[in-house]
C-alpha positions in Angstrom: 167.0 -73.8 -12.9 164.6 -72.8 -15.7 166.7 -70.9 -18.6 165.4 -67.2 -18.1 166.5 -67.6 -14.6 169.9 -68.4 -15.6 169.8 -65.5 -18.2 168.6 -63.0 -15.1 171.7 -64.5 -13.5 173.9 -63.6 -16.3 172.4 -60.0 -17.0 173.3 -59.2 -13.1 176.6 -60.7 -13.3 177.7 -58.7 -16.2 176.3 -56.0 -15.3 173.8 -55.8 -18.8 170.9 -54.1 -16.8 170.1 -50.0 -17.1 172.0 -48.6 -13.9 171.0 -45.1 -14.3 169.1 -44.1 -11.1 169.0 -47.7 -10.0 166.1 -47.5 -6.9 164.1 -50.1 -5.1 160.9 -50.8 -5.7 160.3 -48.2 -2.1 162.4 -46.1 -4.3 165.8 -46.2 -2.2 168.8 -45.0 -4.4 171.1 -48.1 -5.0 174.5 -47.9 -5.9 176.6 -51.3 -6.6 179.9 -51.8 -5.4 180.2 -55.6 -6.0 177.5 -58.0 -7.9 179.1 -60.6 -5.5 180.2 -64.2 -6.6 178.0 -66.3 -8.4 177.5 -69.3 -6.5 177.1 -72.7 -7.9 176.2 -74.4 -4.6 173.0 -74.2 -2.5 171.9 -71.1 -0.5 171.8 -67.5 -2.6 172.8 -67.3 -6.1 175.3 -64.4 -5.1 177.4 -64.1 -2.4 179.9 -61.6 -0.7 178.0 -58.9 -2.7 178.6 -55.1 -1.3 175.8 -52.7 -2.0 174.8 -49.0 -1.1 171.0 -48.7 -0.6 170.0 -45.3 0.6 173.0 -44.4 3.2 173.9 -47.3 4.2 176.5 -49.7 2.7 175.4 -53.5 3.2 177.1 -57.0 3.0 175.3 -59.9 1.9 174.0 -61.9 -0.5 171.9 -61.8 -3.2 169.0 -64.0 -4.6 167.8 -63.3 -8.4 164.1 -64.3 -9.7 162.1 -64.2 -12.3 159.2 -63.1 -10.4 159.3 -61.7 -6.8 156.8 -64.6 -6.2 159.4 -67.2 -6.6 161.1 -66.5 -3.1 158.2 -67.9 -1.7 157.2 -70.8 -4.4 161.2 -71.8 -3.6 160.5 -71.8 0.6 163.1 -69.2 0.7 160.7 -67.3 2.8 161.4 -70.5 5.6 164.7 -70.7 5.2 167.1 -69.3 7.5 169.8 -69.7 5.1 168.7 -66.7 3.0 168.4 -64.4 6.0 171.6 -63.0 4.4 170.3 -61.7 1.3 169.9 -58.0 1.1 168.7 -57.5 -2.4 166.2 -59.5 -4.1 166.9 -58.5 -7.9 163.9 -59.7 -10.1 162.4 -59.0 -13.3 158.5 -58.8 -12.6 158.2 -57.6 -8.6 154.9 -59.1 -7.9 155.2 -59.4 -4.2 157.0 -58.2 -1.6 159.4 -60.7 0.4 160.7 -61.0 3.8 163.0 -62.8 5.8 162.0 -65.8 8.2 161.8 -63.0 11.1 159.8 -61.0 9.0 162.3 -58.2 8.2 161.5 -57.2 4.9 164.1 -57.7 2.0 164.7 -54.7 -0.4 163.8 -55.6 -4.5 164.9 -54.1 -7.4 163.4 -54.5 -11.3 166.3 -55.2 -13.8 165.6 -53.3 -17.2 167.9 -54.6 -20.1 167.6 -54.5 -24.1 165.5 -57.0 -25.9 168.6 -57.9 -27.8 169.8 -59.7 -25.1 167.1 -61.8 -24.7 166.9 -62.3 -28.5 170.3 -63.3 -29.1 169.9 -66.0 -26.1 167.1 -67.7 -27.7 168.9 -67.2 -31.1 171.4 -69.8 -29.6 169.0 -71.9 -28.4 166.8 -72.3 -31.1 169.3 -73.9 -33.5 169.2 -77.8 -34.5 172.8 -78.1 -34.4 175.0 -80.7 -32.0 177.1 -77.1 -30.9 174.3 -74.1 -30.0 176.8 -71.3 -31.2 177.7 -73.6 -34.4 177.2 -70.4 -36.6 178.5 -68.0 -34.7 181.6 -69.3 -32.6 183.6 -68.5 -35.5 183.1 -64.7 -35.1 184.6 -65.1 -31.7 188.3 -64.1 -31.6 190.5 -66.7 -31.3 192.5 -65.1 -28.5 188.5 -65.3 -26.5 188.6 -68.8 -27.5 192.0 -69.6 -26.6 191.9 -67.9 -22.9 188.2 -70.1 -22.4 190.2 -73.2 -23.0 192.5 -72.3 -21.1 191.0 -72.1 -17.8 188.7 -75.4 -19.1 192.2 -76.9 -18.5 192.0 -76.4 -15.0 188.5 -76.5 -14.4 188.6 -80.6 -16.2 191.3 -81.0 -13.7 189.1 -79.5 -10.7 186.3 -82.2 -12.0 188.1 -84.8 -11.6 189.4 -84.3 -8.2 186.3 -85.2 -6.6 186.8 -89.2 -7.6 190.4 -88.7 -6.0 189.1 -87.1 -3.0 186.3 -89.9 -2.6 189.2 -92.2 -2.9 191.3 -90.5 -0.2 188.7 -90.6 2.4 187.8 -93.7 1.5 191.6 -95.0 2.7 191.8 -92.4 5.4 193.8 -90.1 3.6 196.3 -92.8 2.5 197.9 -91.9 -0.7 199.4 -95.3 -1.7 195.9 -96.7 -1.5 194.0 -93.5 -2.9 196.0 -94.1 -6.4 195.4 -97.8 -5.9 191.9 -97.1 -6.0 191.7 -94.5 -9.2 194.7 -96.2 -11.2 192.7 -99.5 -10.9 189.7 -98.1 -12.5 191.5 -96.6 -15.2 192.3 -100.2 -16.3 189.2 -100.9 -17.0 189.0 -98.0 -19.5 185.0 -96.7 -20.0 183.8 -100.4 -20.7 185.1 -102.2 -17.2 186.1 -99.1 -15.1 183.4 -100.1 -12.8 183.7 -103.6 -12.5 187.7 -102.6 -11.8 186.3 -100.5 -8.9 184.3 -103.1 -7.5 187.6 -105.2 -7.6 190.1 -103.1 -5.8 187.5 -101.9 -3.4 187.2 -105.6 -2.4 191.0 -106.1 -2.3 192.6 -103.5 0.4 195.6 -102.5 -1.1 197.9 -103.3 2.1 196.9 -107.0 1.2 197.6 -106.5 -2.0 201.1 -105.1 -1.4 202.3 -108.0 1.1 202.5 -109.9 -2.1 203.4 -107.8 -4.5 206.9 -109.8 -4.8 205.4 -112.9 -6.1 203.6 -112.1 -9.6 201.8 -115.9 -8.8 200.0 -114.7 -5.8 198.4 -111.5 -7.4 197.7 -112.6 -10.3 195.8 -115.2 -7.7 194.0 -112.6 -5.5 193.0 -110.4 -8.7 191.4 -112.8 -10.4 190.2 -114.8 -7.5 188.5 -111.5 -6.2 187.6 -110.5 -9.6 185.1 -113.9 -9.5 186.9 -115.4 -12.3 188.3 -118.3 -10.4 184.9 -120.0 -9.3 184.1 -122.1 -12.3 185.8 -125.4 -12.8 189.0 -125.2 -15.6 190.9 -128.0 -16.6 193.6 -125.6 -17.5 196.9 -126.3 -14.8 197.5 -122.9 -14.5 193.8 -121.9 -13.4 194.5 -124.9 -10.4 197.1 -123.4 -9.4 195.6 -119.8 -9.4 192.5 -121.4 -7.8 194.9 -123.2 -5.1 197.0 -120.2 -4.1 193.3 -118.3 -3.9 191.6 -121.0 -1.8 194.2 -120.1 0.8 194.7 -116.4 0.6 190.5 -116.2 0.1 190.7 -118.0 4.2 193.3 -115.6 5.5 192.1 -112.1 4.4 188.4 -113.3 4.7 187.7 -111.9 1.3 184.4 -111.9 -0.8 185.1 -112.1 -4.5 182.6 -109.6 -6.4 180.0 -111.2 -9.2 181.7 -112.5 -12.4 178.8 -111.0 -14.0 180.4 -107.6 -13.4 182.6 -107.8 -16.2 182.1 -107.3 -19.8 183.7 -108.8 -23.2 181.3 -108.4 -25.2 182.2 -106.1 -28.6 185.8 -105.4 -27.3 188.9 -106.5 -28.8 190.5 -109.7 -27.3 193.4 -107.6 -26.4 191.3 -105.2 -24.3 189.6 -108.2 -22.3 189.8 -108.0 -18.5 191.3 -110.8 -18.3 194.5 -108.9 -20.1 193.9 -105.9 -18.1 193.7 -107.7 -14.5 197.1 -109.6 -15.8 198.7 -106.2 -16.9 198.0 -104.6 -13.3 198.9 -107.1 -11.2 202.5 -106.8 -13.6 202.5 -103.6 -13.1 202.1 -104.0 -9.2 204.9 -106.7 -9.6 207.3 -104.6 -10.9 206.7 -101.4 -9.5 208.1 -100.1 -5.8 207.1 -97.1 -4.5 204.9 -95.7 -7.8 203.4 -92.8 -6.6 206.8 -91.2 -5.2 208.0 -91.6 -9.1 205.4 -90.3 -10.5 205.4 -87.4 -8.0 209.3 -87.1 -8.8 209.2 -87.4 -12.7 209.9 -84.7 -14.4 209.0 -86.0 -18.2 205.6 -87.8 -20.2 208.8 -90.1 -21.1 209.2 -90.9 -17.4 205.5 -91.5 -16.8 205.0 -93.1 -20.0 208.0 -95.6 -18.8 206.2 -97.1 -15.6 203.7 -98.1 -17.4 205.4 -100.2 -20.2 203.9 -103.4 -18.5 202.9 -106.8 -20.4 201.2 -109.8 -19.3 202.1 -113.0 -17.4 203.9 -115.3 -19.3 200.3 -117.5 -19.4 198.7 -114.4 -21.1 200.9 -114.6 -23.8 199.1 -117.4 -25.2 195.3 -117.0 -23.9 192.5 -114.2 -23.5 190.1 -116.8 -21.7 191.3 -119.1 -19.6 191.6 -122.8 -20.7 191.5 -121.5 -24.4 194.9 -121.2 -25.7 195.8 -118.3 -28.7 198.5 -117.3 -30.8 201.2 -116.5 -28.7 201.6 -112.6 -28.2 203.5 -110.4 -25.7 200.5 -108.0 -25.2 202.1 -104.7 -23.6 199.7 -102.2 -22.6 198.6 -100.0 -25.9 200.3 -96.5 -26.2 196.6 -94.9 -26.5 195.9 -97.3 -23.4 199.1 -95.7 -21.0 198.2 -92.0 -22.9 194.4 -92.9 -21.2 195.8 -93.5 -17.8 198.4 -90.9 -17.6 195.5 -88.1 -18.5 192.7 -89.2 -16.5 194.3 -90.8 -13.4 198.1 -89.5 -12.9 197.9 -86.4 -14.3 194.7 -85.5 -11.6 196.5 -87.3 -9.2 199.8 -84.9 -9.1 197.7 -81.9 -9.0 195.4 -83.0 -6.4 198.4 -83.9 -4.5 199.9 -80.5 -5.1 197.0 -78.7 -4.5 197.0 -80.5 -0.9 200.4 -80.1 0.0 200.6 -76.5 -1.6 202.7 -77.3 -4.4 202.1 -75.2 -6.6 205.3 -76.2 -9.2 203.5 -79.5 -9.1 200.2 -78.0 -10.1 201.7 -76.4 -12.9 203.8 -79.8 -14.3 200.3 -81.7 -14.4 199.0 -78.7 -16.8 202.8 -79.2 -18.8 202.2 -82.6 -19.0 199.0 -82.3 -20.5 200.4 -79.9 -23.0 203.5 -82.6 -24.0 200.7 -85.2 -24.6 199.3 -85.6 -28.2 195.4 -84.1 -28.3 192.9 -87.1 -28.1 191.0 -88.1 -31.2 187.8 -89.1 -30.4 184.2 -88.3 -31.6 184.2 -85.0 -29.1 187.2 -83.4 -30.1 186.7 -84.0 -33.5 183.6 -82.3 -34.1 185.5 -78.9 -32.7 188.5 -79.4 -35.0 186.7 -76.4 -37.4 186.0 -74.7 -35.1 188.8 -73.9 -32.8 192.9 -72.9 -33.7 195.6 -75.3 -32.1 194.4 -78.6 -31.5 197.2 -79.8 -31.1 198.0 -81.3 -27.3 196.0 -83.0 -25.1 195.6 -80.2 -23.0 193.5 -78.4 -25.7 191.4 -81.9 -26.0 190.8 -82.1 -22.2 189.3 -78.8 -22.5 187.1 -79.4 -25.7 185.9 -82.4 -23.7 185.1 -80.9 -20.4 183.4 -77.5 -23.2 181.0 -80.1 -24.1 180.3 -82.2 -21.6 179.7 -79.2 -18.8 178.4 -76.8 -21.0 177.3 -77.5 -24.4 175.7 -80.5 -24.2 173.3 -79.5 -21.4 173.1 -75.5 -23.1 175.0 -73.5 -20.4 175.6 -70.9 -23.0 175.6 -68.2 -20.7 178.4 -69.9 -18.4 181.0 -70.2 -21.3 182.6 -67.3 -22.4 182.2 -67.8 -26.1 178.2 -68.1 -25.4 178.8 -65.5 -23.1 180.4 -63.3 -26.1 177.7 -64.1 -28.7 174.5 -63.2 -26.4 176.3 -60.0 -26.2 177.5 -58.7 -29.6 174.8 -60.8 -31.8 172.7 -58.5 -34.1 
C-alpha cells in the first residue's frame, strides 16, 4: 500500500475528516454509525461498517482510495469479493464505480486539515533509526505504557503462527508440536534453521522410543544431523556411527546436508555440536515436559527443566575427534531465558488460547513480566526513550514496536505515531 493510502485509512478510522453535512458525491445525506474494522487481510479495508445513506441504514464494507480510479486500476471492479462494499470513501472522486453486476457503489470526498498531512510527512522525513525520535518524548508515558502493553500480546499473537504450522504439521499432536518449536530454539538465530531441518527429519515418536538410553539419541541426532558420515578415528564417534547404521535401516531415515550447519564466528560453547548434545540431555532426562511446563506455576520451575549439560564425551570436545579442556557446559542462563521467551512462553498461550484457558493466557504474559528485559541492540536504542524497562515483557514489546512498525514506518498503526500526526504543530 502506497503511504497516502494508509494515511486515508487512518483519517477514516479516526474519524479526522469534516463530518458536517457529510453527502455523496449524488449528494445523499450520510450519517456514520460505525467506521467498521480495519482489516489487515485481503478483501475491503473495512468491514462490518454500519452507515445511514439517505433513509436507509446499510451493512457492509468499506474500501478507501486515493482516487476513485483506483477501484478499477486494483480489479475491484471484477471482483466479487467487494460486492459488499457500500461506501467507497476517496480523496479525489475521479470516476464513478460499480459493482461486478453493475450496481453502482455510493462515494464520498474526505476533507481533513493540512496539518494532518503535514505532521505525517514530518515523521517521515527525518534521518533518524526511530521516525518519531523527536517527538516520542512528548507522548505521555501513560500512552506509551498502554501501547506496550497490548504489543505484549500482539508479539505473542506473532508468534503463534510457527506453533500453529507446527501443530498441523503433527496433526494436532502437542508432544510433537513443542518438539518441533523447542528444537529450533536450540539453534538460537545462527542454527535455528538447520535445527528445524533436523527434527523435521526425526519424527518425534522415534525419537521418544529411545529417549531412555542417552547413547542412542545422541546417535539419531547427530546421525540425522549429517554429522556422522565422515570417517573419525575417535571410539566414541564408532560407536555413535554403529548404533546409527542400525537405527538409520529401521526408521528408513535420510540424514539432512552437514552443510546445514554453521560454526563459523560463534563461540565453541554455542557449537551445534553442544547444542544437539544438550537436547538429546534434555530429552534424556525429561518425561512428560509439556505437562510441566503446562503445570508450573514459577520462571524458577521453567527455568529448572532446562538446567541440562552435555554428555559426558562433550565435556572434553566441541568437534568430534578433537579433544578440549574438560568443561561441564550447562546450557547458558541467557541461553534457557532465550527458550523460555520465544518457545515456552508462546507455547502455554497458544495452548490456552486453544483450550480456552484463559488463567493460562494470563501466566505466559506473568511470566514474561518475572523475566529480566533483554539487552540487545533493539531494546537498547529505546532505553531513552521509554519509562520501565525493566522485564522482559516490556523488551518483547520494544522488539515486536520495531520490527512491525518502526522499521517498515507504520507510524499511523502505532499509537504513539498515531498521537504525534495528531497533536504535532
Amino acid at each position: 500500500m502506497n503511504r497516502k493510502e494508509d494515511f486515508l485509512h487512518y483519517i477514516w478510522k479516526y474519524s479526522l475528516f469534516e463530518k458536517e453535512q457529510l453527502v455523496t458525491n449524488d449528494g445523499q445525506l450520510v450519517k456514520i454509525v460505525s467506521h467498521g474494522t480495519h482489516n489487515s487481510d485481503a478483501g475491503p479495508d473495512f468491514i462490518d461498517a454500519r452507515i445511514h445513506i439517505g433513509d436507509t441504514l446499510w451493512a457492509g464494507n468499506v474500501e478507501v482510495h486515493q482516487r476513485s480510479s483506483d477501484w478499477f486500476r486494483h480489479g475491484h471492479d471484477k471482483d466479487k469479493a467487494y460486492d459488499s462494499v457500500i461506501l467507497h470513501v476517496v480523496e479525489d472522486n475521479d470516476v464513478p464505480v460499480a459493482r461486478t453486476c453493475g450496481t453502482s457503489i455510493p462515494s464520498i470526498t474526505l476533507r481533513f486539515k493540512d496539518e494532518y498531512l503535514d505532521n505525517y510527512d514530518q515523521l517521515l522525513r527525518t534521518k533518524r533509526w526511530l521516525y518519531c525520535d523527536d517527538h516520542i518524548d512528548r507522548i505521555p508515558d501513560v500512552v506509551k505504557a498502554m501501547w506496550l502493553e497490548r504489543l505484549v500480546v500482539e508479539r505473542l499473537e506473532h508468534k503463534t503462527a510457527a506453533i500453529e504450522a507446527a501443530l498441523e504439521r503433527s496433526n494436532n499432536d502437542w508432544s510433537a508440536a513443542f518438539y518441533l518449536v523447542l528444537a529450533r530454539s536450540f539453534g538460537t538465530n545462527v542454527n535455528a534453521d538447520a535445527f528445524e531441518m533436523l527434527a523435521r527429519s526425526l519424527p518425534y515418536l522415534q525419537l521418544a522410543r529411545h529417549k531412555n538410553s542417552l547413547l542412542q539419541l545422541e546417535a539419531l541426532l547427530f546421525g540425522q544431523a549429517g554429522m556422522l558420515g565422515e570417517p573419525c578415528a575417535d571410539e566414541y564417534f564408532k560407536l555413535l556411527s554403529r548404533e546409527y547404521t542400525f537405527l538409520k535401516s529401521k526408521f528408513e531415515l535420510t540424514p539432512i546436508t552437514p552443510g546445514a550447519w554453521k560454526f563459523m564466528r560463534m563461540r565453541p560453547s554455542n557449537f551445534p555440536t553442544i547444542r544437539i548434545s544438550q537436547f538429546a540431555q534434555l530429552l534424556h532426562k525429561s518425561s512428560s515436559l509439556l505437562s510441566k511446563i503446562i503445570e508450573a506455576s514459577s520462571v524458577g520451575e521453567l527455568t529448572d527443566f532446562f538446567d541440562v549439560a552435555v554428555s559426558d564425551y562433550w565435556e572434553t570436545h566441541y568437534r568430534f575427534g578433537k579433544i578440549s579442556k574438560p568443561m561441564k557446559k550447562h546450557l547458558g542462563e541467557a541461553t534457557v531465558q532465550g527458550i523460555i521467551i520465544n518457545t515456552v512462553i508462546p507455547i502455554l498461550f497458544v495452548y490456552g488460547k486453544r483450550n480456552g484457558q484463559i488463567a493460562l493466557q494470563d501466566r505466559a504474559v506473568n511470566f514474561l513480566e518475572d523475566l529480566p528485559f533483554e539487552q540487545n541492540q533493539v531494546t537498547s536504542r529505546w532505553l531513552d526513550h521509554v519509562a520501565d524497562c525493566n522485564n522482559a515483557a516490556r523488551s518483547q514489546a520494544l522488539i515486536h514496536l520495531e520490527k512491525q512498525y518502526c522499521r517498515d514506518g507504520h507510524c499511523l498503526r502505532c499509537a504513539i505515531g498515531s498521537n504525534i500526526v495528531k497533536t504535532l504543530r
